[in-house]
C-alpha positions in Angstrom: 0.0 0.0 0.0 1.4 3.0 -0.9 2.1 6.6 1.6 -0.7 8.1 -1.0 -3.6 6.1 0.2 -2.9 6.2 4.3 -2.6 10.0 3.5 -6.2 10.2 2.2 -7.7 8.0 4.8 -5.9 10.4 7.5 -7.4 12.9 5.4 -11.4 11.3 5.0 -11.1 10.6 8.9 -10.1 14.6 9.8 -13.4 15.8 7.1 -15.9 13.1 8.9 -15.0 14.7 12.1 -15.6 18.1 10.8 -18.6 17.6 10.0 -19.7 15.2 12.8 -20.5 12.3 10.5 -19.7 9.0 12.1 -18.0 7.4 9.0 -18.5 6.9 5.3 -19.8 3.4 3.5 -18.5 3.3 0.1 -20.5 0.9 -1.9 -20.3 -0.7 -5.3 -21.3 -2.9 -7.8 -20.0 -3.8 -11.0 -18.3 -0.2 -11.2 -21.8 1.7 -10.3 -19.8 4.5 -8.4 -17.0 6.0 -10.1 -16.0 8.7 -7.3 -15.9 5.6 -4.8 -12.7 4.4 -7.4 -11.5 8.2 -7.6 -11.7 9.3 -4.2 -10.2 6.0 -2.8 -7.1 6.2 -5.3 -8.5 2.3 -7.0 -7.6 1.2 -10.6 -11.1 1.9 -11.7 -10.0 -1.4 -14.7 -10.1 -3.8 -12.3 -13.0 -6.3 -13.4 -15.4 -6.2 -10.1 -18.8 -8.4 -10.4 -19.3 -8.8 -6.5 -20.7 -6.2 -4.0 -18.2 -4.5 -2.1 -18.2 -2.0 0.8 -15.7 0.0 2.4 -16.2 1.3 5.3 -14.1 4.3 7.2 -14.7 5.0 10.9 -14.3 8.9 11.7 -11.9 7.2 14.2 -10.3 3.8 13.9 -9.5 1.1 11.3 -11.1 0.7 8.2 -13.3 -2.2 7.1 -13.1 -3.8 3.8 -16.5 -6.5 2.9 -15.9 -8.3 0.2 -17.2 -11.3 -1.5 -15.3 -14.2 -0.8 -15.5 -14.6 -4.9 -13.6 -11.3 -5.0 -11.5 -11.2 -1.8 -9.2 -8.8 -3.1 -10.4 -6.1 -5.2 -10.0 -3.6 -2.1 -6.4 -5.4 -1.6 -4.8 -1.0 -2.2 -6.5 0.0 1.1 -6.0 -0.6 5.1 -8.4 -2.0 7.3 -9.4 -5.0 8.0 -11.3 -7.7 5.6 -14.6 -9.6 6.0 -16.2 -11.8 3.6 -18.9 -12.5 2.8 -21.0 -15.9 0.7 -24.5 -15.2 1.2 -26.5 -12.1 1.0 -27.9 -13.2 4.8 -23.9 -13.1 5.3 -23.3 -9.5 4.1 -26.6 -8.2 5.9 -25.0 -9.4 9.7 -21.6 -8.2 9.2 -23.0 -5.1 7.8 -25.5 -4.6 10.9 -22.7 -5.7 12.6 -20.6 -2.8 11.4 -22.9 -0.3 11.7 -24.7 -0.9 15.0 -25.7 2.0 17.5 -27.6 4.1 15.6 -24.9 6.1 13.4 -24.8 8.9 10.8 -23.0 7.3 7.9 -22.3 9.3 4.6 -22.8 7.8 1.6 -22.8 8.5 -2.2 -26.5 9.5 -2.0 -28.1 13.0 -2.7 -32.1 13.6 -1.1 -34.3 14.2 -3.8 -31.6 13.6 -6.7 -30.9 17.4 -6.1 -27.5 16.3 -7.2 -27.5 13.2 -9.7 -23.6 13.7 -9.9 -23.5 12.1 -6.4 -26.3 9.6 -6.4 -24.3 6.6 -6.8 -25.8 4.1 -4.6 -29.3 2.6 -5.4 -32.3 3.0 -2.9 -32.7 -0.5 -2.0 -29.2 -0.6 -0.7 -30.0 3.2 1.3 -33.0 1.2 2.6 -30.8 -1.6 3.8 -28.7 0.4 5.4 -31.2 3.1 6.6 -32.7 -0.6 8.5 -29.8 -0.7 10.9 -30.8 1.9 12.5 -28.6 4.2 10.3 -28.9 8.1 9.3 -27.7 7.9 5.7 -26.7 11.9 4.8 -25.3 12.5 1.3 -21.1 12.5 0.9 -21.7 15.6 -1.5 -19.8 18.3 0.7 -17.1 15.2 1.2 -16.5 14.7 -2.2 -16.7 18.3 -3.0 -13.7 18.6 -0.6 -11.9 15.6 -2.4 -12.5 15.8 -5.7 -13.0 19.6 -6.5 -9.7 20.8 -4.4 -6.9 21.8 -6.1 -3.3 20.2 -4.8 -0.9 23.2 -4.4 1.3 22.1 -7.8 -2.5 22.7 -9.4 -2.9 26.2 -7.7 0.4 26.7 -8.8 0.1 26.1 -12.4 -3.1 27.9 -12.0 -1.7 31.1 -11.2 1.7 30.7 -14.0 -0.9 30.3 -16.5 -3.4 33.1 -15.2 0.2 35.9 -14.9 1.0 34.2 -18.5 -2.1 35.2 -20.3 -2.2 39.0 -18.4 1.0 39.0 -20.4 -0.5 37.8 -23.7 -4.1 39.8 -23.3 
């Protein structure tokens, strides 16, 4: 695993603490959520056919479930792995995971006000939402990781913005 990845995670856990949110559940399924491969720093080729979730605590170590198919698909990122065989299976570690009545971001946006984030269906909100969980959207969390510039960006940025006050 490289520095990159345990920088980000340092990173995701400081932002859900910010904004009091108990931890975020990435979800996919056969490459349904693209910012889930972007914002976690994943090859987004690698073939995936089995659900996966990836869960990271605002404090503590992250939790990879997998199917035991697919057991390493999250095989870039810390944390601890549980897999999973049967949908029953995935339901009890999940309500394992996410037991005492937590508020849990997730690639979701109410109403579709912003389809950009939407990524995860509603039957899978539901599921989790039955635990006992407060879904809220990841919007402002993925606003923070995927629309902030790095300073090398900021600095080409501004060369490019003093080049063209030259040229105009």
């Amino acid at each position: 695993m490289t520095t990159a990845i345990y920088q980000r995670i340092s990173e995701i856990q400081q932002a859900l603490r910010d904004a009091e949110i108990d931890g975020w559940l990435f979800y996919d399924f056969r490459g349904s959520d693209p910012l889930a491969y972007r914002i976690l720093l994943l090859d987004p080729t690698v073939h995936v056919t089995r659900r996966w979730y990836y869960w990271i605590p605002a404090q503590g170590v992250p939790v990879k479930l997998l199917h035991r198919i697919e057991p390493h698909v999250l095989d870039t990122l810390p944390g601890q792995a549980d897999c999973y065989v049967s949908w029953e299976q995935q339901r009890e570690i999940l309500a394992r995971l996410l037991a005492g009545g937590l508020r849990v971001a997730m690639q979701y946006s109410p109403l579709n006000a912003v389809p950009y984030v939407s990524r995860v269906d509603a039957g899978t909100i539901e599921l989790i939402r039955s635990y006992d969980v407060e879904v809220v959207s990841s919007a402002d969390l993925i606003q923070t990781f995927e629309a902030r510039w790095t300073d090398r960006q900021l600095e080409s940025h501004q060369f490019a913005a003093a080049a063209l006050r030259l040229i105009v």
